[in-house]
C-alpha positions in Angstrom: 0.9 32.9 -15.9 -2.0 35.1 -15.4 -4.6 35.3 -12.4 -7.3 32.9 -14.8 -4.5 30.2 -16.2 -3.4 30.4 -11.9 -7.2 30.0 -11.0 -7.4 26.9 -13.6 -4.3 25.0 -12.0 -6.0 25.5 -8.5 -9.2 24.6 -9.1 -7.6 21.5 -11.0 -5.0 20.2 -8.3 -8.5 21.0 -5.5 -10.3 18.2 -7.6 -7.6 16.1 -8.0 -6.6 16.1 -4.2 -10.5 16.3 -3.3 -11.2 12.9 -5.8 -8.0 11.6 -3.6 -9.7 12.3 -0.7 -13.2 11.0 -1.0 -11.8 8.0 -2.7 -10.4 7.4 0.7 -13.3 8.1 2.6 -15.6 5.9 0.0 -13.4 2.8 0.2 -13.2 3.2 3.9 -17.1 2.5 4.2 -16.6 -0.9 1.6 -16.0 -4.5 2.9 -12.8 -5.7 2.1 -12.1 -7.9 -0.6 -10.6 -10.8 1.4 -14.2 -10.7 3.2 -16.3 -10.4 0.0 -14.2 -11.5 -2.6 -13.4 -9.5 -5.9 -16.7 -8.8 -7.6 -18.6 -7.9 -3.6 -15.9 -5.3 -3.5 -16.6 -4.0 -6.5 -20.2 -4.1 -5.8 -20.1 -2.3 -3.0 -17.4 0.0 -4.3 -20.0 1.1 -7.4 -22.8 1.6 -5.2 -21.1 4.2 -2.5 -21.6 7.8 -3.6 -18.2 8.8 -2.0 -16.8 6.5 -4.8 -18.7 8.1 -7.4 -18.0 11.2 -6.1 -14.3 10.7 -6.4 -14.4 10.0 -10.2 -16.8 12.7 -11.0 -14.1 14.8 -9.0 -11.0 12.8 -10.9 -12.7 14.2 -14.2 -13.2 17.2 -13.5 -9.8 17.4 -12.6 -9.0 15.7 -15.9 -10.8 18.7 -17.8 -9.2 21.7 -16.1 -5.7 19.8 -15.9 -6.1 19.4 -19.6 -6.7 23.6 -19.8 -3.6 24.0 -18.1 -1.5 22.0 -20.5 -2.7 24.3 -23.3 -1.1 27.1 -21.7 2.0 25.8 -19.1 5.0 23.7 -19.7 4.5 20.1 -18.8 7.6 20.0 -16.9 6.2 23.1 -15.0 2.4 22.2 -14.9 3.0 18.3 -13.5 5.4 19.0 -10.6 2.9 21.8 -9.4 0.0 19.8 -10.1 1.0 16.2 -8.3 3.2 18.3 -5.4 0.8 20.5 -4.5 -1.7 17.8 -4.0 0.3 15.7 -2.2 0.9 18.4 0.2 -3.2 18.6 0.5 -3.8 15.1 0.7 -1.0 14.5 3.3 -2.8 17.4 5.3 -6.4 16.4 5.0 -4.8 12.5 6.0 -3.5 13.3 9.4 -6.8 15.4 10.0 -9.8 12.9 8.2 -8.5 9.7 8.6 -6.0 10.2 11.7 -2.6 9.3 9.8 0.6 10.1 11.5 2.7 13.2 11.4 6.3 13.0 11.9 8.5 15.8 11.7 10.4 13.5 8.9 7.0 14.2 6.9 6.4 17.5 7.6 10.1 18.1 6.4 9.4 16.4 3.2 6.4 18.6 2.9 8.5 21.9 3.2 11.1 20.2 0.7 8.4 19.9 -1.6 7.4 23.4 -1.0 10.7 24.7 -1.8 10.3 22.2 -4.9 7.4 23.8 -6.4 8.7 27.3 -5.7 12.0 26.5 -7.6 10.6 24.9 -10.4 7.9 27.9 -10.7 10.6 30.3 -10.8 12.5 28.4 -13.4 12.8 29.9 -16.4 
């Protein structure tokens, strides 16, 4: 893999961690749908730009994503891809939205780590 077809995954697996992310934060500000019933959450869902910044990152996640597959190995490009970002999302949780950290996660994390090095290496 050379340093553009690298660049490409990261700016891809950023989005798709980032539309993670602000999905979060955007469904945080909605009512929830036992309050407001289906159609108000969706209401209030479609109007938040957090939301709609979310999909807007989701495809442009899509688009790069899509790059990579031209020029990786699925079994090589979806590991990395879903891994990696949950390793970011995890992160950004415990620091955004004050999830929890055990040290059972943050050995997961490093299992994953050692995951995406393996498969990387694989040949």
């Amino acid at each position: 893999m050379n340093l553009i077809d690298f660049f490409i995954l990261v700016v891809a697996i950023v989005f798709n961690a980032s539309a993670n992310i602000l999905l979060k934060f955007g469904m945080q500000k909605t009512q929830q749908m036992s309050d407001v019933g289906l159609k108000g959450m969706l209401l209030n869902s479609i109007t938040n730009v957090y939301v709609w910044l979310g999909l807007i990152s989701f495809g442009v996640a899509f688009i790069f994503y899509s790059v990579v597959l031209t020029k990786m190995k699925l079994g090589i490009a979806y590991p990395i891809m879903t891994s990696a970002g949950f390793v970011i999302v995890t992160l950004f949780a415990v620091f955004l939205f004050d999830e929890k950290m055990s040290w059972l996660k943050i050995a997961g994390i490093a299992i994953i780590a050692l995951g995406i090095w393996l498969i990387s290496i694989a040949k």
